[in-house]
N, CA, C and O of each residue as an XYZ file, in Angstrom:
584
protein
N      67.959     64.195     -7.393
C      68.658     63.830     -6.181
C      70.110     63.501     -6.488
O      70.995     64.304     -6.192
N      70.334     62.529     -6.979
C      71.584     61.885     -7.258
C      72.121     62.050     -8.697
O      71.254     61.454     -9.335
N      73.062     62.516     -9.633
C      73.107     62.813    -10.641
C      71.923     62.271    -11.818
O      72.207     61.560    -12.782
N      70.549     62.785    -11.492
C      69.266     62.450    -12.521
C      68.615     61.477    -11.551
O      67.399     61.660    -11.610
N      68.890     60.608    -10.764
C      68.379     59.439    -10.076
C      67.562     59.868     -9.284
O      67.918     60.493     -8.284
N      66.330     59.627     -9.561
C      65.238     60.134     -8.223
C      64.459     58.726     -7.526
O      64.383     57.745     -8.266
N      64.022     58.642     -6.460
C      63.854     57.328     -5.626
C      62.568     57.430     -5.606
O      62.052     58.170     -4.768
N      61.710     56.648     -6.601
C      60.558     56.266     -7.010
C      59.825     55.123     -6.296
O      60.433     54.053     -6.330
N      58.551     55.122     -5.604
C      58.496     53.567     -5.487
C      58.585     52.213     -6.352
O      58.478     51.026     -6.046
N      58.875     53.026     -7.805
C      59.285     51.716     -8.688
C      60.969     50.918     -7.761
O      61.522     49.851     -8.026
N      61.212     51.590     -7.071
C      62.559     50.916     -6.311
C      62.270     50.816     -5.255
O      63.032     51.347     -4.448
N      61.448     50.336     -4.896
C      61.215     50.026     -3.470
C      60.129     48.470     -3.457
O      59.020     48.278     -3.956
N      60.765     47.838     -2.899
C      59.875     46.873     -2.410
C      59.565     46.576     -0.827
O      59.975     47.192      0.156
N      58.651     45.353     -0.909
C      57.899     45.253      0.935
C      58.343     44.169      0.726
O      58.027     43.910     -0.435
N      59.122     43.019      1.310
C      58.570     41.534      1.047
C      58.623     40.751      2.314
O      59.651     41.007      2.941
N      57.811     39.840      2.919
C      57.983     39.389      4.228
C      59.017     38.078      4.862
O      59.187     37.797      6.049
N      59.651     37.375      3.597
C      60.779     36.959      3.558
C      61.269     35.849      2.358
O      60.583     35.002      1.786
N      62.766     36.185      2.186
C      63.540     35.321      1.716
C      63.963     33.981      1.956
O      64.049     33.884      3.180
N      64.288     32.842      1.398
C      64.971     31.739      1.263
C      66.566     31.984      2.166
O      66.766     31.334      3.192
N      67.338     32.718      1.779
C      68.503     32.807      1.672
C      69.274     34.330      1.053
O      68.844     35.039      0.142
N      70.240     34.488      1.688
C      71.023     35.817      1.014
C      70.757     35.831     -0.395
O      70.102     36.655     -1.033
N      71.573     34.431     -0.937
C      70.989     35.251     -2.657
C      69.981     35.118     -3.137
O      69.949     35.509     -4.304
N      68.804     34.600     -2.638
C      67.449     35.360     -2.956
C      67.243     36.984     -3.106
O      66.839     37.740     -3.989
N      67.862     37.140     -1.436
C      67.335     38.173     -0.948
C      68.535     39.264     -1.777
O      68.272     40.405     -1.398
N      69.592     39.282     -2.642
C      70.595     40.244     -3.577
C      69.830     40.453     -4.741
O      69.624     41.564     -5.229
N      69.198     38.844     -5.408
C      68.530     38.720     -6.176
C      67.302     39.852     -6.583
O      67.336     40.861     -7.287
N      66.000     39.074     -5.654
C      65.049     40.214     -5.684
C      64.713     41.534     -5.203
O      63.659     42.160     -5.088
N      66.171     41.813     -4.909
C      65.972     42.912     -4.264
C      66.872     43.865     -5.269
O      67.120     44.985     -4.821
N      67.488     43.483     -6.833
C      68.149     44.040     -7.896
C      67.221     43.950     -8.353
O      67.304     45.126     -8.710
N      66.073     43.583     -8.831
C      64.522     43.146     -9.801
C      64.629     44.831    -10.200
O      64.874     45.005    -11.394
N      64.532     45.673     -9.655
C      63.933     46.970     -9.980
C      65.075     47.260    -10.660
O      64.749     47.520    -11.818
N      66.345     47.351    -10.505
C      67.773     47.928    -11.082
C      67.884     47.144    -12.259
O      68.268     47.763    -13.252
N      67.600     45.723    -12.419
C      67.730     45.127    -13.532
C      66.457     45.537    -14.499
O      66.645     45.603    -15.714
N      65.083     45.827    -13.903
C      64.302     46.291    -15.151
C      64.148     47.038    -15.478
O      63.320     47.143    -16.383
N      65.001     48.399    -14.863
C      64.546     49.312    -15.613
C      66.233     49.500    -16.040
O      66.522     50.626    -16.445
N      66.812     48.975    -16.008
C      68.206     48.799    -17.693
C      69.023     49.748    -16.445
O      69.498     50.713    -17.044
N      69.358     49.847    -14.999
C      70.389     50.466    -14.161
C      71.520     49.133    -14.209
O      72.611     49.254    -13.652
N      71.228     48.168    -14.758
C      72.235     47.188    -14.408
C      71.690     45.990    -15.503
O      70.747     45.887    -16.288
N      72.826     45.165    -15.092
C      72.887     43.985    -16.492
C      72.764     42.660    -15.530
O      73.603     42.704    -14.630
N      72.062     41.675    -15.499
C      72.272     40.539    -14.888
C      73.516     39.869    -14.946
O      73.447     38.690    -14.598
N      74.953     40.389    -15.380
C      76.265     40.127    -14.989
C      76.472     40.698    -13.418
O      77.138     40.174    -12.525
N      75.600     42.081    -13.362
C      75.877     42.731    -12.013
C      75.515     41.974    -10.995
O      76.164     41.668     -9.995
N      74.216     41.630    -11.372
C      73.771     40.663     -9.776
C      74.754     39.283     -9.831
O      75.407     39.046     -8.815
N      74.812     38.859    -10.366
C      75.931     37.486    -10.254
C      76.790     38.317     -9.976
O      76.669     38.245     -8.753
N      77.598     39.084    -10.134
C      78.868     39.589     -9.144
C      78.614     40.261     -7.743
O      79.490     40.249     -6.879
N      77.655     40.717     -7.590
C      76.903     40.890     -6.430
C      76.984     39.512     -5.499
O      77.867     39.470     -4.643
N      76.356     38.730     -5.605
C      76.707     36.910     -4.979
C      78.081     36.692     -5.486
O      78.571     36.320     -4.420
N      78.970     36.654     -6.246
C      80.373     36.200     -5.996
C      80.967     36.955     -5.106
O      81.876     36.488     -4.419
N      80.537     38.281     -4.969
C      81.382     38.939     -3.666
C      81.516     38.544     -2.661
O      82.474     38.283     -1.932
N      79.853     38.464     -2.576
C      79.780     37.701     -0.972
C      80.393     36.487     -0.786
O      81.049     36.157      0.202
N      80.138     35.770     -1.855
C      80.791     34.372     -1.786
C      82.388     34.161     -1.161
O      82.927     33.606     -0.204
N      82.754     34.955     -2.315
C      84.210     35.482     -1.888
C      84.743     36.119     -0.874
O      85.765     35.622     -0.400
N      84.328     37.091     -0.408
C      84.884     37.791      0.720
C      83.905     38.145      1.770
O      84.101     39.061      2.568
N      82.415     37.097      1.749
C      82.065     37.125      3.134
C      80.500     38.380      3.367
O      79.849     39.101      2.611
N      80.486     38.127      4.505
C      79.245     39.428      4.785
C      79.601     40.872      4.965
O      78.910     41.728      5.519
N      81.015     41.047      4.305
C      80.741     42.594      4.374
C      79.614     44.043      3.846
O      79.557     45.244      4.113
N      78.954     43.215      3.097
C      78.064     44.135      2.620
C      76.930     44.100      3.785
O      75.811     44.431      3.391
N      77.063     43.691      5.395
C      76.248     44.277      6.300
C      77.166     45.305      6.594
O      78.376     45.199      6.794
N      76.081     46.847      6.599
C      77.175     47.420      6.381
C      76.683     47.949      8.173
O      77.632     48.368      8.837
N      75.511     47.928      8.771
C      75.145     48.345      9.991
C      74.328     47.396     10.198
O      74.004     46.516      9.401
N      73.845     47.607     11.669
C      72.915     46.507     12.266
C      71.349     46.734     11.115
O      70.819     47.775     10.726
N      70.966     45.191     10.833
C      70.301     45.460      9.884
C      70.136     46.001      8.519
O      69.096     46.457      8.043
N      71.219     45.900      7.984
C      71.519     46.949      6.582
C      72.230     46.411      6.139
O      73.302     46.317      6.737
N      72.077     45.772      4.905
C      72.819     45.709      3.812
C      72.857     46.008      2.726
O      71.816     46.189      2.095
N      74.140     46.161      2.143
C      74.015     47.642      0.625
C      74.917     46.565     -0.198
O      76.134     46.754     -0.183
N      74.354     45.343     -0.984
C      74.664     44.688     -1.886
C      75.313     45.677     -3.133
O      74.752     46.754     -3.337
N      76.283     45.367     -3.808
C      76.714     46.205     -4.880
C      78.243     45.712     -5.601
O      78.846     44.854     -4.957
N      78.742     46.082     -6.580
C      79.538     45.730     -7.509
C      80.719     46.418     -8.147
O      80.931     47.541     -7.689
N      81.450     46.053     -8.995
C      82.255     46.885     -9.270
C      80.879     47.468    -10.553
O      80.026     46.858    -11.197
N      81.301     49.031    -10.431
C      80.891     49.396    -12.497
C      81.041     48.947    -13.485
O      80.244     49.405    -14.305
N      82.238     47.646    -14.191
C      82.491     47.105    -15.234
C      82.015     45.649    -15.302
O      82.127     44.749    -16.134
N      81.456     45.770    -14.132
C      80.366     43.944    -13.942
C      78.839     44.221    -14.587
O      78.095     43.258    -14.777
N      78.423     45.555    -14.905
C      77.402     45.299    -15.638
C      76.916     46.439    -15.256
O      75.733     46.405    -15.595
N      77.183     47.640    -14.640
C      76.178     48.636    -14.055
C      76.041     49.715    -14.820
O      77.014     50.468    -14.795
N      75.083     50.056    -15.541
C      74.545     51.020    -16.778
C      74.531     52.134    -16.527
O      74.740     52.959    -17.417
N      74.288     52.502    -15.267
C      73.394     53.888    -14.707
C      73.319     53.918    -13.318
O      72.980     52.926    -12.673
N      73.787     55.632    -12.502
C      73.711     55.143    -11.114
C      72.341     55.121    -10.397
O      71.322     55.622    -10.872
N      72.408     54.590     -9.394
C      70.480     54.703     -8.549
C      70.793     53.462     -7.497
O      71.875     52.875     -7.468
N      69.875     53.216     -6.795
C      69.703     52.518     -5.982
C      68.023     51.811     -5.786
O      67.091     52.378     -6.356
N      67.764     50.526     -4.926
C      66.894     50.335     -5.055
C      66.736     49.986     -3.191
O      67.670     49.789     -2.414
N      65.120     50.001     -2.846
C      65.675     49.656     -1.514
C      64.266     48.237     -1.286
O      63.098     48.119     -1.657
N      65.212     47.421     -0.503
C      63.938     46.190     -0.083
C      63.807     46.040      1.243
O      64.873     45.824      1.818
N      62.422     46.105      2.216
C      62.460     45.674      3.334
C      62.181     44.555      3.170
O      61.345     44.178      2.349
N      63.045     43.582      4.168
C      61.993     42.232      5.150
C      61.565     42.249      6.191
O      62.016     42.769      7.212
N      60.449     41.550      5.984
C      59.442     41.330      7.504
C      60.677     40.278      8.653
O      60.877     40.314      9.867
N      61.127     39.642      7.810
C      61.792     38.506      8.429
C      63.112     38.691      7.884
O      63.370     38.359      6.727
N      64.149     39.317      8.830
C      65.623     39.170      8.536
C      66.139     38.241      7.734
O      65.499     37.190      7.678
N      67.306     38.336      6.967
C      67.746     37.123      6.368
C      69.214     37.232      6.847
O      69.550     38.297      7.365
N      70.056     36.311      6.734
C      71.041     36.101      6.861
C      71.932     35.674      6.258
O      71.908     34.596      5.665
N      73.507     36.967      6.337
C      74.044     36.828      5.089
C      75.656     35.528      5.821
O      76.522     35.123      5.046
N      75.645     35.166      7.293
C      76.344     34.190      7.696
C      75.560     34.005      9.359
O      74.710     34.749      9.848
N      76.230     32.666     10.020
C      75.256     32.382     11.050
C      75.275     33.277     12.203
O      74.873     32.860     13.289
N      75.795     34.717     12.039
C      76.665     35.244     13.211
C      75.015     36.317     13.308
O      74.543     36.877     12.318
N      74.539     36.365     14.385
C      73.533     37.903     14.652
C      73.735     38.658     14.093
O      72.806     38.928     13.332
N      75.166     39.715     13.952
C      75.393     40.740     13.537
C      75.123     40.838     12.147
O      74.797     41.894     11.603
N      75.238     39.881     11.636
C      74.867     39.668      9.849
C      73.646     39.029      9.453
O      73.476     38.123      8.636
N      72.642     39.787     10.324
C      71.372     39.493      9.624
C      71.035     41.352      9.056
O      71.376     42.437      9.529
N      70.021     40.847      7.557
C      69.424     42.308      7.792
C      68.033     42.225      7.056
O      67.638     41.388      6.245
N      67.317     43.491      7.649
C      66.022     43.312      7.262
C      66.271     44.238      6.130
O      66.050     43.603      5.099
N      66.705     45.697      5.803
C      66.771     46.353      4.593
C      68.123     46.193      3.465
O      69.285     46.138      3.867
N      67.792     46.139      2.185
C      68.556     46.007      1.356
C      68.623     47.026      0.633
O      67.666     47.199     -0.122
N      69.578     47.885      0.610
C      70.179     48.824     -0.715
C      70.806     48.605     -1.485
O      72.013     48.799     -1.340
N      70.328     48.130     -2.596
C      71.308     47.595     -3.588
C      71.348     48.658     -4.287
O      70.446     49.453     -4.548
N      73.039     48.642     -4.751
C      73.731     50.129     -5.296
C      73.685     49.559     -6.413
O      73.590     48.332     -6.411
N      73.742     50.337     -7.788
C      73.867     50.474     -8.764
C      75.668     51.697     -9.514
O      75.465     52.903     -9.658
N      76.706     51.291     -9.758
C      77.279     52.723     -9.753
C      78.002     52.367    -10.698
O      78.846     51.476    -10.790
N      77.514     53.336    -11.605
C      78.225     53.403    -12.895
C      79.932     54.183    -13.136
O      80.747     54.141    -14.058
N      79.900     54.914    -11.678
C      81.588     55.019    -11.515
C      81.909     55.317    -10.208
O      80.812     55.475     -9.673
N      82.990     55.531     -9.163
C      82.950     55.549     -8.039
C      82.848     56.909     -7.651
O      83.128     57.010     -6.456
N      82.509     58.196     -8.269
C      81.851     59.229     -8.033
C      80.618     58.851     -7.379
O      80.243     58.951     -6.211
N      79.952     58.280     -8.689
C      78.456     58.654     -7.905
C      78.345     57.412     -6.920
O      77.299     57.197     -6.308
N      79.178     56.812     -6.824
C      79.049     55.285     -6.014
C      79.157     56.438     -4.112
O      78.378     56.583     -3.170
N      80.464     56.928     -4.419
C      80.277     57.658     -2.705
C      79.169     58.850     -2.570
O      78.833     59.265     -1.461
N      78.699     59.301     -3.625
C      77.513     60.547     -3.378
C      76.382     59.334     -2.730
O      75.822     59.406     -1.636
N      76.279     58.520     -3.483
C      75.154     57.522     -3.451
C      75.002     56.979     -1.518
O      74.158     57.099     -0.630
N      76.391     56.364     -1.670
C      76.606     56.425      0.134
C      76.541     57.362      0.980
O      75.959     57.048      2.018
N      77.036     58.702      0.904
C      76.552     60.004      1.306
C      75.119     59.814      2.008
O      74.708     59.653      3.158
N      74.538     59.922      0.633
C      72.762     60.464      0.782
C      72.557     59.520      1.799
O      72.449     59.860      2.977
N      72.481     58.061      1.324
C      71.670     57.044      2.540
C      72.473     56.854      3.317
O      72.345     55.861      4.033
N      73.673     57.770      3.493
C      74.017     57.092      5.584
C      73.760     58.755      6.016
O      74.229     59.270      7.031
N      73.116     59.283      5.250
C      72.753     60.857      5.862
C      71.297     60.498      6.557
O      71.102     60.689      7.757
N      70.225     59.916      5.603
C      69.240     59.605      5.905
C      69.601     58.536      7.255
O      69.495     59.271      8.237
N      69.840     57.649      7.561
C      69.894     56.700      8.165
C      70.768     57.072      9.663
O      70.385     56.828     10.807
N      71.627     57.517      9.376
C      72.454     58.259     10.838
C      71.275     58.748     11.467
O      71.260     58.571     12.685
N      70.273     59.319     10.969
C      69.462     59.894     11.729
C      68.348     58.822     12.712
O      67.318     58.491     12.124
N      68.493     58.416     13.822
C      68.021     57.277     14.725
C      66.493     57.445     14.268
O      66.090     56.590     13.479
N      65.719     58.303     14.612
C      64.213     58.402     14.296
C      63.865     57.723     12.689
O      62.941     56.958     12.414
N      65.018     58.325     11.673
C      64.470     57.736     10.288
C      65.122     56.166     10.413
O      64.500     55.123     10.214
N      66.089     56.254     10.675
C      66.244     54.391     10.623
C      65.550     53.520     11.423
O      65.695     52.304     11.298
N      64.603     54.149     12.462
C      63.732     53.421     13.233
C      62.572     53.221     12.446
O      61.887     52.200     12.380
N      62.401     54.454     11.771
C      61.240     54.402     11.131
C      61.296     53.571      9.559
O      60.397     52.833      9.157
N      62.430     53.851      8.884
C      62.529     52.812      7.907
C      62.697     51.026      8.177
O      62.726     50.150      7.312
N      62.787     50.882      9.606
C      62.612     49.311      9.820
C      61.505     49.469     10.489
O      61.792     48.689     11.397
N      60.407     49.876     10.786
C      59.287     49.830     11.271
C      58.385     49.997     10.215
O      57.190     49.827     10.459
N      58.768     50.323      8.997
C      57.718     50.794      7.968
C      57.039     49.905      7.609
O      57.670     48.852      7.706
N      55.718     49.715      7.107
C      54.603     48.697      6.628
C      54.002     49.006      5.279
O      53.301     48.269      4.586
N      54.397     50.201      5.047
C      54.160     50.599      3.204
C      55.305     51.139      2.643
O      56.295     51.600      3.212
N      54.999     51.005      1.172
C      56.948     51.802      0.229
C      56.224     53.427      0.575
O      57.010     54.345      0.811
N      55.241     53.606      0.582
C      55.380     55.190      0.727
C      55.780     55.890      2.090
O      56.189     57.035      2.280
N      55.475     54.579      3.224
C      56.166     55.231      4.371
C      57.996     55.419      4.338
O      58.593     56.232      5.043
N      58.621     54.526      3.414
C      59.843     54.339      3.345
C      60.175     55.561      2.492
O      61.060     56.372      2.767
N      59.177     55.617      1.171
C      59.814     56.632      0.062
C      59.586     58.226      0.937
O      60.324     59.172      0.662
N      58.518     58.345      1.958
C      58.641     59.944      2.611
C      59.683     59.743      3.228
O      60.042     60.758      3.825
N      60.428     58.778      3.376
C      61.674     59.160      4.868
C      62.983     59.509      3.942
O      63.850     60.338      4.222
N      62.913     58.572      2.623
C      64.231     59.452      1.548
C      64.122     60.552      0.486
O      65.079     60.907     -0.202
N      62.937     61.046      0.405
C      62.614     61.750     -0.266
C      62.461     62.883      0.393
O      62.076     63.893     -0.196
């Protein structure tokens, strides 16, 4: 799919909810950090972003694509994706809640915009983004990007 990166349900999680945003950056890098796509410097810069400059990583209603610079720790490109049952919230405003998390992985800003490409190709499409926030298993999520 993505230069070698194929979207496995090893990157996909279900979970029915988080504590807080950086829970929810946290376990939702678990898959990027174990299989060596990223360095636990990445996810701590992942939460200083936000810290720093806020909820921009909602990037649409419901969607957020947590991610970093490449020299904060990111090994290899890929992505991982997490639903919640229960929105979390990345400030007190509606618009910045989200139930899915794409956390990017990008080892340079090539594959960082192919990477954005693919999932706002998938997702522009109203039926699959209905269906990826309606999903109740990773294999209903992994047939809609695969």
């Amino acid at each position: 799919m993505l230069d070698g990166f194929k979207l496995t349900s090893d990157f996909i999680q279900m979970v029915d909810e988080v504590s807080n945003w950086e829970e929810a950056i946290i376990k939702s890098a678990k898959p990027l950090l174990k299989e060596g796509f990223i360095e636990q410097s990445y996810v701590d810069a992942m939460i200083d972003s936000v810290k720093e400059f806020g909820p921009y990583i909602v990037i649409a209603p419901n969607i957020a694509m947590p991610h970093a610079r490449p020299e904060k720790g990111a090994n290899k490109a890929g992505f991982s994706l997490m639903k919640l049952e229960k929105p979390v919230y990345f400030s007190e405003q509606e618009e910045h809640k989200a139930q899915l998390l794409i956390t990017l992985a990008c080892a340079d800003s090539n594959t960082h915009i192919e990477m954005i490409e693919f999932i706002v190709t998938v997702l522009s499409d109203e039926e699959k983004y209905n269906a990826v926030l309606e999903a109740k298993t990773i294999d209903e999520i992994l047939n809609i990007f695969v």
